[in-house]
C-alpha positions as CSV (number, residue, x, y, z in Angstrom):
1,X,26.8,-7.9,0.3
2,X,23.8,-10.0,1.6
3,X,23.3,-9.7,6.2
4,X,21.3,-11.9,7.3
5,X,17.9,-9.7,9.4
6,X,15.9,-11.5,12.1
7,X,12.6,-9.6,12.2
8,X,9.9,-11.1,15.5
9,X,6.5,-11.1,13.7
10,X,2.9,-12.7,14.1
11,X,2.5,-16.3,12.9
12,X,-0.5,-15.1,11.4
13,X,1.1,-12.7,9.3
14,X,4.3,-14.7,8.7
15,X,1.7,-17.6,6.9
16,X,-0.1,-14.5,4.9
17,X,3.7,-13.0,3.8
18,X,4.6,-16.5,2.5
19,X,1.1,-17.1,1.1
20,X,1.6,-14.2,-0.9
21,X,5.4,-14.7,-1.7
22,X,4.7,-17.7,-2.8
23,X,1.5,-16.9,-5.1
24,X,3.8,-13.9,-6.7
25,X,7.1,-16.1,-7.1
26,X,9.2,-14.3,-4.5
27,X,10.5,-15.0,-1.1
28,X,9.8,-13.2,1.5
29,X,13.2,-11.8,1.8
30,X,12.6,-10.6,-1.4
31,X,9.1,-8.8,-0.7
32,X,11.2,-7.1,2.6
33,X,14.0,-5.9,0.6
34,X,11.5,-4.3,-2.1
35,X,9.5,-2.7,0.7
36,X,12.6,-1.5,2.2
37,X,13.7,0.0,-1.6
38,X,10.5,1.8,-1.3
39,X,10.8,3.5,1.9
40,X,14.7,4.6,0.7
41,X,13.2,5.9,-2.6
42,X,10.2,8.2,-0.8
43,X,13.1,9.6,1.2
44,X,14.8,10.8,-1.9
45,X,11.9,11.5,-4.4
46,X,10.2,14.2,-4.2
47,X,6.4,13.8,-4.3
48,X,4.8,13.9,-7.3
49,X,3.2,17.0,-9.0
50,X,-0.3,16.5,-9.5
51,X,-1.7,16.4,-13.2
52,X,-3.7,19.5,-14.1
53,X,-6.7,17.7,-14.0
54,X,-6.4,15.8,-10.6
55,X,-5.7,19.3,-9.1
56,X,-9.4,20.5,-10.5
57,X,-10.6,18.4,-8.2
58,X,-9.3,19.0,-5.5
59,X,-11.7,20.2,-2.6
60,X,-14.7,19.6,-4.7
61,X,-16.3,17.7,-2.0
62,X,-15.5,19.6,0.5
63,X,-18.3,20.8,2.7
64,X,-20.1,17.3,1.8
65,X,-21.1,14.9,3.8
66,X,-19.5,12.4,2.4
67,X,-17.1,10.3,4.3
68,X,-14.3,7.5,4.3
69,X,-17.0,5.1,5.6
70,X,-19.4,6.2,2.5
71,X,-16.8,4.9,0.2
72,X,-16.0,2.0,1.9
73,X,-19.7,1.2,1.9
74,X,-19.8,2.3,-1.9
75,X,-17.0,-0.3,-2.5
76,X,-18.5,-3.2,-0.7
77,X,-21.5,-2.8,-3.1
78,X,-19.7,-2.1,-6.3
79,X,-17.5,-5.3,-5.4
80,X,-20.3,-7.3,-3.6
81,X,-18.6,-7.9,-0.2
């Protein structure tokens, strides 16, 4: 059974929704009912186990100086932004 959901949102990010509805053949009805698929199934799942070898490196930058703005600076260079 389909119930019709009034949600109050930006204009700005109604025209981006549909903008990218549109460019990946969905409606935006369609992208809120997957997100809201996604948030039910993170409720149920548990997380993920990590693979052997993402857990070897885990903490191997700790005590660097390394930062979230390093990579975001790292990726504007590797992507030219």
């Amino acid at each position: 059974m389909n119930t019709k959901l009034t949600l109050r949102l930006d204009d700005d990010l109604i025209r981006s929704a549909k903008r990218y509805a549109g460019s990946s053949g969905k409606t935006v009805s369609k992208l809120v009912a997957d997100y809201f698929a996604l948030l039910a199934a993170d409720e149920v799942l548990p997380p993920a186990e990590l693979t052997p070898r993402v857990r070897s490196l885990l903490g191997s930058l700790g005590g660097t100086e390394f930062g979230e703005d390093d990579y975001r600076r790292h990726l504007e260079h590797k992507y030219g932004r």
